[in-house]
C-alpha positions in Angstrom: 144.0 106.1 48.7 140.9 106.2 46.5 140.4 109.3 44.6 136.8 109.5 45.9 137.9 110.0 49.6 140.2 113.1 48.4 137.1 115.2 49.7 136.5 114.2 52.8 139.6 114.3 54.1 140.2 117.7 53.3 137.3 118.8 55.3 138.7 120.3 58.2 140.5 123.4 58.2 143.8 123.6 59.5 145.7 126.9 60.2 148.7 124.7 61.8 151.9 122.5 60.8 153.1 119.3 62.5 154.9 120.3 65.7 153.0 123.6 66.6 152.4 123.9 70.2 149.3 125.2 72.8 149.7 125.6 76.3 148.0 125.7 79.4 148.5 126.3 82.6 146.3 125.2 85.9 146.6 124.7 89.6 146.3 121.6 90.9 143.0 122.0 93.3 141.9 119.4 96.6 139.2 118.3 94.4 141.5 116.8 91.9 143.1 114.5 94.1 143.3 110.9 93.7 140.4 109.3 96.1 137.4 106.8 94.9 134.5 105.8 96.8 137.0 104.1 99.2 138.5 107.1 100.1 141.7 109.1 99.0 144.7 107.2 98.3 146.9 110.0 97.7 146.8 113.7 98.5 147.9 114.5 95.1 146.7 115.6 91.5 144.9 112.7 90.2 146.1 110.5 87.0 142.2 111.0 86.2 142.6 114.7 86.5 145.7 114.9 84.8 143.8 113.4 81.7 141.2 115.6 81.7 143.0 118.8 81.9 145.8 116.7 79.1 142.7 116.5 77.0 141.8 120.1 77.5 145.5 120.9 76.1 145.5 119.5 73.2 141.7 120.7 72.3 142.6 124.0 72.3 143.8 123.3 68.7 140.5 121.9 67.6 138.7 124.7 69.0 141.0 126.9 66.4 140.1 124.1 63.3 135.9 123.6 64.1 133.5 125.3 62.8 130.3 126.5 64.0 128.5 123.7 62.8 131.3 121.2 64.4 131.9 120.2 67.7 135.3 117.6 68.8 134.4 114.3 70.1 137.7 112.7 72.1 138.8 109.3 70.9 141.5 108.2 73.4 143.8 109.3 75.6 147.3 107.7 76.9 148.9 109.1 80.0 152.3 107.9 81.7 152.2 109.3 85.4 156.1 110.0 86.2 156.1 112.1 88.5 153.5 113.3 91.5 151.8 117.3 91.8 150.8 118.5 94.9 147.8 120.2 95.5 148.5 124.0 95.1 151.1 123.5 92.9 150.7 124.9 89.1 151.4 122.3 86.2 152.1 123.7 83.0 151.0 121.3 80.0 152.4 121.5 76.5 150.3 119.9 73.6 152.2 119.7 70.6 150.1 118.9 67.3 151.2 115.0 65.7 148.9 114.9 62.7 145.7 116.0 60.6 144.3 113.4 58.6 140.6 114.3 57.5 138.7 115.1 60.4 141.2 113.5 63.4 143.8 115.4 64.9 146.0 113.8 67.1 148.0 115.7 69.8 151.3 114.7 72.2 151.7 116.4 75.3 153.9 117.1 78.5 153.1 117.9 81.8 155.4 119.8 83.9 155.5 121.0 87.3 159.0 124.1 86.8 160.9 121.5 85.8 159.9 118.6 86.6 158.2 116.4 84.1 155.0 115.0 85.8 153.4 113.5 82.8 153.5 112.8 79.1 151.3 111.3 76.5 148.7 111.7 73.2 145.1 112.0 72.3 142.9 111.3 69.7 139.9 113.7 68.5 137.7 113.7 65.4 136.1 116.9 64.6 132.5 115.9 63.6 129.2 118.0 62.3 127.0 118.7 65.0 124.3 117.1 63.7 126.3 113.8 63.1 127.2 113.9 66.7 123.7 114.4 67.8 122.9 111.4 65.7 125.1 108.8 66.8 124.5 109.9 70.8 120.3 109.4 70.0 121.0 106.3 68.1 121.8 105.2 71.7 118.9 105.5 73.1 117.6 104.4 76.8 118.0 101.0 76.3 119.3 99.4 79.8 
């Protein structure tokens, strides 16, 4: 590693150690079911859902490391689908925190329903100025 980067990737601040956890809990609702434009495939908690609300879990760490002047910007998320929710029923997810390196934080989790084990997977999310955020979304522009 070159000396000069030293800086920059002790930018973020981080009150946590490898393995701490954040949970949250949610009900699965009927809007969270799986169904496209087609029409519902299965009256149970969406893989698409389950993302979202994975995602959610594991930012609940970078909402402790941002600053004012930073917002998180998600850079991938993996999910394995074991096991179905139904609607009604109240999944508890576990994010446990992987690694810090600069201004990424990447996050495991598990989803359980008691205990069942409904899902498991990671995420990726960079934790960026404002500003820079700002930047790169109006560098897109309208362009079709």
């Amino acid at each position: 590693m070159q000396l000069a980067l030293l800086p920059y990737l002790c930018a973020v601040k981080n009150p946590f150690v490898r393995g701490d956890i954040r949970q949250y809990s949610k009900i699965v609702e009927d809007t969270e079911i799986a169904e496209f434009p087609s029409g519902t495939v299965h009256p149970v908690y969406s893989t698409f859902s389950l993302a979202r609300d994975a995602e959610w879990s594991t930012r609940l760490f970078v909402l402790e490391m941002k600053e004012v002047d930073e917002e998180g910007i998600g850079t991938f998320v993996e999910v394995r689908h074991h096991s179905p929710a139904l609607v009604g029923m109240e999944v508890i997810f576990t994010a446990k925190l992987e690694s810090v390196l600069g201004h990424e934080v990447i996050c495991s989790f598990e989803a359980h329903v008691e205990e069942r084990l409904i899902a498991t997977g990671r995420t990726g999310q960079k934790i960026l100025k404002k500003e820079k955020v700002e930047r790169l979304f109006g560098s897109l522009g309208t362009e079709v």
